[in-house]
N, C-alpha and C positions, 0 to 999 in steps of 0.2 A: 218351209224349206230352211234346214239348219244352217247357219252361216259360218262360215270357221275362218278362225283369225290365225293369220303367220305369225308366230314365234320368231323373232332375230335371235337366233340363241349365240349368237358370235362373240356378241359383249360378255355374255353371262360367262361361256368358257376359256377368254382370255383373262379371267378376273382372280385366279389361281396364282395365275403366274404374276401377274402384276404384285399382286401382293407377296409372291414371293421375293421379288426384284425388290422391293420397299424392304421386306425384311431383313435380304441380305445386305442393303445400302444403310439398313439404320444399325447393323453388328459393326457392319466394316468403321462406320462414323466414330461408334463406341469404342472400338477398337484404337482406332487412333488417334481419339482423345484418350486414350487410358495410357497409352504407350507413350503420348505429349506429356503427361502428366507426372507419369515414371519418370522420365526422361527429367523433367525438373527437378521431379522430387528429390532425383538418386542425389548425392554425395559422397564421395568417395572419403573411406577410412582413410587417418595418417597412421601411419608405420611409430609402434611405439617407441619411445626412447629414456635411458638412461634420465632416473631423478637426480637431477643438479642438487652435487652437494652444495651447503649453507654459503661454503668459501668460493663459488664461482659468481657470487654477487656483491657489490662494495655494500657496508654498514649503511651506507646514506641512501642508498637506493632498497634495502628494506625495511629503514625507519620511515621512509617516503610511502613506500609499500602499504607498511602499516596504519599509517593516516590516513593513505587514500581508502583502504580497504575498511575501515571504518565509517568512516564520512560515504561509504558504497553500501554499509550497513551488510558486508559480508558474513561475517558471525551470527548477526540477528535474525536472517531466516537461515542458516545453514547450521543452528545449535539449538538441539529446543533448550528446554529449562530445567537443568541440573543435569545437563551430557557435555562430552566431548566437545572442545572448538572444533564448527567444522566440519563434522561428521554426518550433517544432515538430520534429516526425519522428522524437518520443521513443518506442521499440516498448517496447508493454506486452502481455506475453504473458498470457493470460487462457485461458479453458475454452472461451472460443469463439474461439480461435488467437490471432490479434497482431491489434491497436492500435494507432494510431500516433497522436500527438498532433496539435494542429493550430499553424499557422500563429496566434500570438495577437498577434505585434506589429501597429505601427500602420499597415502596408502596405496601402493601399487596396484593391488588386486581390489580394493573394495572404493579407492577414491582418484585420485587424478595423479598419483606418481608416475605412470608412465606418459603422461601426457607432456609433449615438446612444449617449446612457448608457442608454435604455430600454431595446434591444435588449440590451445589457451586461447590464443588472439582468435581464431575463425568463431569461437563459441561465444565471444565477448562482440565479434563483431554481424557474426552472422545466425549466432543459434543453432549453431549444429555443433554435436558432442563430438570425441575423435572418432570414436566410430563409424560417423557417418550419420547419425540419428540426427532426427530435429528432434529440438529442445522445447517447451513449452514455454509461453511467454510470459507465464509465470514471473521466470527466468529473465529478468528486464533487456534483455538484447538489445530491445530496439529504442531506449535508451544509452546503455555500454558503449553501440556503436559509434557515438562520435567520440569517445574518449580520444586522445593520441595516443602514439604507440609507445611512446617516453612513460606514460601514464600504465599504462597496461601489461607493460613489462614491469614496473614497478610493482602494481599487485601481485604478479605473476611471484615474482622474487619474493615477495613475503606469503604467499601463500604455501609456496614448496619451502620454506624452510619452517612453517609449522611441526609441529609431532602429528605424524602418523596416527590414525585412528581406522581401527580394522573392525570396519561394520557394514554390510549389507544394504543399500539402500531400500528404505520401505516403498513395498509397490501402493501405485496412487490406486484411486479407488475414482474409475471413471466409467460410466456406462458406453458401452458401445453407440456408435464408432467414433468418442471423439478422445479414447484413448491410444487410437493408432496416430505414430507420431509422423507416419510418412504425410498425412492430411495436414500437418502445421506448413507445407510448403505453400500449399492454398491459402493461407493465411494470411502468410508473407508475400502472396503476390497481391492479394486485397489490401494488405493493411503495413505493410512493411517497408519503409524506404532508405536503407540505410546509407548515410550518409555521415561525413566528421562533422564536428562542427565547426561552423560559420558566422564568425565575427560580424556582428550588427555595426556599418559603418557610421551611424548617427547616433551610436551610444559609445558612453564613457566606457574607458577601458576596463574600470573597475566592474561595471554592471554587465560587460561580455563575459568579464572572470566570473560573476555571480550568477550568470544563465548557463555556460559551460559547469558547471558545479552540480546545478540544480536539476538541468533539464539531461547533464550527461549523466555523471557519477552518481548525484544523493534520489535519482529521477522522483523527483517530487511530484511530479505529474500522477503516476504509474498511481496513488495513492489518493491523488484530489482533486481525478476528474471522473468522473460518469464515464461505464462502460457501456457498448451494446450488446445485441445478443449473442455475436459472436466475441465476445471478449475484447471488443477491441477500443482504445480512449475515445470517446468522441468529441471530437477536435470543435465542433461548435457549443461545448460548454469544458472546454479545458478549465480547469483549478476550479470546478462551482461545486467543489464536494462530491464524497462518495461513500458508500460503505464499504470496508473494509473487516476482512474478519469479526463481524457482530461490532465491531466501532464504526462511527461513524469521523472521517477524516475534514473536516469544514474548509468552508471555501475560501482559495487565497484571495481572492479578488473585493471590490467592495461590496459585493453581497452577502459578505461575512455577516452573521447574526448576532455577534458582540458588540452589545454598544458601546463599551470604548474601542476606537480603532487600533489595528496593529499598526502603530508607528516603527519608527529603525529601531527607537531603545526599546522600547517593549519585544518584536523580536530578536533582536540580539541578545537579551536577557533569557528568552523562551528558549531559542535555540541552542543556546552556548550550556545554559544550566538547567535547563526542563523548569524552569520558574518563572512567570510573570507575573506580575504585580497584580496587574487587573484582568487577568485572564486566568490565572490557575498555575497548575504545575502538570505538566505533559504525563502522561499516564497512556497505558495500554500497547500498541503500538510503536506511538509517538516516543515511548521513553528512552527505548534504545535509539530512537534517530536522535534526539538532542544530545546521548551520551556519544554518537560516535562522532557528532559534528563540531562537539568539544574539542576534538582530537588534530580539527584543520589550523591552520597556522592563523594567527591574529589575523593577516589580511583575505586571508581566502573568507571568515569567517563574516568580515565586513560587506567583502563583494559578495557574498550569498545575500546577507542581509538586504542590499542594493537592488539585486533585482527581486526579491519576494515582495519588499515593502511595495515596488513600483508596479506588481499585480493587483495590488488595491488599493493603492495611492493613500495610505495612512497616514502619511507625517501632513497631507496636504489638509487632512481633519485634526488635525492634533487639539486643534482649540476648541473641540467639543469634551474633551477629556473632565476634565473641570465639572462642565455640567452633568455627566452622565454618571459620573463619581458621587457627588450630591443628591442626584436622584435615587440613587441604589441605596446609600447609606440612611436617606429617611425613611424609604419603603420597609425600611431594617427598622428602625426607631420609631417607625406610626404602627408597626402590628403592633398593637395590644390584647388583639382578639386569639393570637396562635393556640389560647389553648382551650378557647372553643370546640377547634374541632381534630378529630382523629390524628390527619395529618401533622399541623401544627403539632400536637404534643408530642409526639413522636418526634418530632426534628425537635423542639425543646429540649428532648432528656437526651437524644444520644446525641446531636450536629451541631446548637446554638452554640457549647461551651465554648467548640475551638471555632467556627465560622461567627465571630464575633468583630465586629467594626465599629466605629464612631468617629464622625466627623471631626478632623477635616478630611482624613482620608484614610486608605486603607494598607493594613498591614502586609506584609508579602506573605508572611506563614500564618495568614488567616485567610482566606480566600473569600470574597464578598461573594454570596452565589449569585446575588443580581445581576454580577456583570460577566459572571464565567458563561461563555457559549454552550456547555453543557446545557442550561435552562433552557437557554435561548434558540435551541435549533429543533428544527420541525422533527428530528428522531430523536427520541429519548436515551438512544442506546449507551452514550456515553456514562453518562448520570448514572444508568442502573449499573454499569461494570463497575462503576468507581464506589457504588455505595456496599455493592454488592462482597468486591474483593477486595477496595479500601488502594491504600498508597503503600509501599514498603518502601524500608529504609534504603534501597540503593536508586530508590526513583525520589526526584523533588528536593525540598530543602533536605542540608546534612542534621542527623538526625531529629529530624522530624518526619511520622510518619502517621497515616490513617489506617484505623480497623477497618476491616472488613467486617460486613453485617450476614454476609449469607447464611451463618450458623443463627445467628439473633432474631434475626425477622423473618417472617415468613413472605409471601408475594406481595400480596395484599399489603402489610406493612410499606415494603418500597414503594408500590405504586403509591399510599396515601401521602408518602413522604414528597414524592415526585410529583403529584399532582397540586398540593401544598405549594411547594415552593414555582410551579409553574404560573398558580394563580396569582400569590401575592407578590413576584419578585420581575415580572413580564406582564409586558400587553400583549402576549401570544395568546392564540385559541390552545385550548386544551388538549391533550395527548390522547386520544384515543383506545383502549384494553390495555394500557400500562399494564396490569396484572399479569393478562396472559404474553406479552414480551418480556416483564421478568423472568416468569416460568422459563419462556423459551432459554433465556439467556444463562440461567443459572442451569438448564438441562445442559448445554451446549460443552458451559467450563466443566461439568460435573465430568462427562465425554472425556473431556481431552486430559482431564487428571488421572482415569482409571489406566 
């Protein structure tokens, strides 16, 4: 006798609808995180206005302009190299590909002339353009925003009283989706907190003025600390180095890899004229920030000095200077072997003549490589841009200046160079395919020349 089993089919035909009810709960959800999101994102445009002529600003407030706007390193990404002040189309290659800077001069239709000072101040403090857009953080906002507003008016004034340049901003080159800029809202509620700055009550007045300088206007940060994967500093290795456009920018702190330490005078020397004694002459990047930091007033220049030195506590090692000095210039005077090998000769015939020393100590427009951090830091990159493109006359000592090798030597050449002076001028471990990171490096500039 066949047995037959009931079927509860009651479950199975409410099971329709249930999951319809789930799917209209998880639209409606979506729905209203999209609309929460809008709703942040949006920013409302300012209404254009009349460009301030040059006479609606005192002289002193856009010679003030002009210093701060410099020491802000304004022109150095807002100009490439043989354009317009100003006018943008600076590529900044980044982790979400290239950058390009914008159009800042006073050009009504292609640059910021119709922009108020409000619209000025909300993008200096908040990152959004006048239109309403957010800005990429590129665009140091979140540095800018603790400027004061005495501060920022003053850029402002020297910015609109520039010449006009009538050109197009070049568009970036980002892959979807993290070229939509409505997403930078997301960003800024992860990663953004804008605030003035805030005077450190158990520091000298001077090393407040050198932290407001550094961390608002020159954001030194923005440059020498480790990003992550969304772009953003990471605040538990602030100042320990990063790379920056194929440079690599070394760390303020004492894990700097130079063995003499940055003491006051060594950077106040660095930073004021791109030359230190036992550290090199600022090149790549760095060049334009020491030429615009030239520009701060004697004491603003000290209080910078004040709180950088006090990121790596240099002056506190000063008394190893001496020894480490000594050490470099014998490892210079005991090769007798350099033209043993590849390397060695090669740094013999084209770099010994002017990288020349002899104890007691070292020349400023000779640069000991022993003790320049180029050798000494776990990325090569520095070393190969400088051997590669050399020094030019408006960077480093006044005229003195280095060739660039990139016509002369082929890869191979710099890596032997590089790997040469790695081994005998350092107790570092060795560099790893030097070869194929010249390559890379010399495709990179080849790019940004065509």
């Amino acid at each position: 006798m066949r047995q037959e089993t009931t079927v509860d089919r009651s479950h199975h035909a409410g099971t329709p609808g249930r999951i319809k009810r789930v799917a209209l709960w998880l639209v409606a959800v979506a729905a209203i995180g999209l609309g929460a999101f809008a709703a942040l994102a949006w920013k409302p445009a300012i209404a254009e206005g009349p460009t301030p002529p040059a006479t609606s600003f005192p002289p002193a407030v856009i010679a003030q302009g002009a210093r701060l706007a410099a020491a802000g390193f304004c022109e150095g990404c807002h100009t490439i190299a043989g354009g317009k002040p100003l006018a943008g189309g600076y590529a900044m290659n980044t982790g979400f590909r290239t950058i390009y800077s914008t159009n800042i001069s006073p050009d009504r239709e292609t640059g910021i002339g119709a922009w108020t000072e409000e619209a000025f101040r909300r993008a200096m403090r908040e990152g959004v353009a006048r239109d309403g857009s957010h800005l990429f953080p590129a665009f140091p906002f979140d540095h800018f925003n603790q400027l004061s507003d005495e501060d920022i008016h003053a850029i402002y004034a020297y910015v609109m009283t520039r010449a006009p340049v009538h050109q197009p901003d070049h568009p970036n080159d980002m892959p979807f989706p993290f070229g939509i800029r409505a997403l930078q809202a997301g960003w800024k509620l992860l990663f953004f907190h804008p605030a003035r700055f805030v005077a450190i009550s158990d520091e000298s007045a001077r090393w407040n003025r050198g932290a407001y300088l550094a961390e608002g206007l020159s954001h030194c940060s923005a440059c020498h600390t480790p990003r992550g994967i969304l772009g953003q500093e990471l605040s538990t290795r602030r100042y320990q180095g990063a790379s920056v456009d194929a440079w690599f920018a070394p760390a303020l702190t004492a894990s700097n890899a130079s063995p003499v330490p940055w003491t006051s005078d060594e950077l106040h020397r660095y930073l004021t004229t791109g030359i230190s004694k036992y550290h090199g002459t600022a090149a790549g990047p760095m060049a334009s920030v020491s030429r615009g930091l030239a520009s701060l007033a004697p004491e603003d220049q000290q209080a910078l000095v004040t709180y950088i030195e006090s990121l790596g506590a240099g002056d506190s090692r000063a008394d190893t200077t001496g020894r480490s000095v000594a050490t470099a210039l014998e490892a210079d005077t005991a090769d007798h072997q350099r033209t043993d090998s590849p390397g060695g000769r090669l740094f013999a015939t084209a770099c010994a003549s002017c990288h020349y020393n002899r104890a007691p100590d070292v020349l400023p427009n000779r640069p000991d490589l022993g003790l320049n951090s180029a050798v000494q830091l776990d990325d090569p990159s520095n070393l190969i841009h400088v051997v590669l493109e050399g020094i030019d006359a408006k960077d480093g000592a006044p005229g003195v200046v280095m060739p660039g090798f990139a016509r002369g030597m082929s890869d191979q050449d710099v890596a032997l160079i590089a790997s040469y002076l790695r081994a005998t001028r350092t107790q570092q471990p060795p560099w790893s395919d030097l070869a194929g990171q010249v390559a890379r490096i010399r495709a990179q500039k080849d790019g940004e020349s065509r």
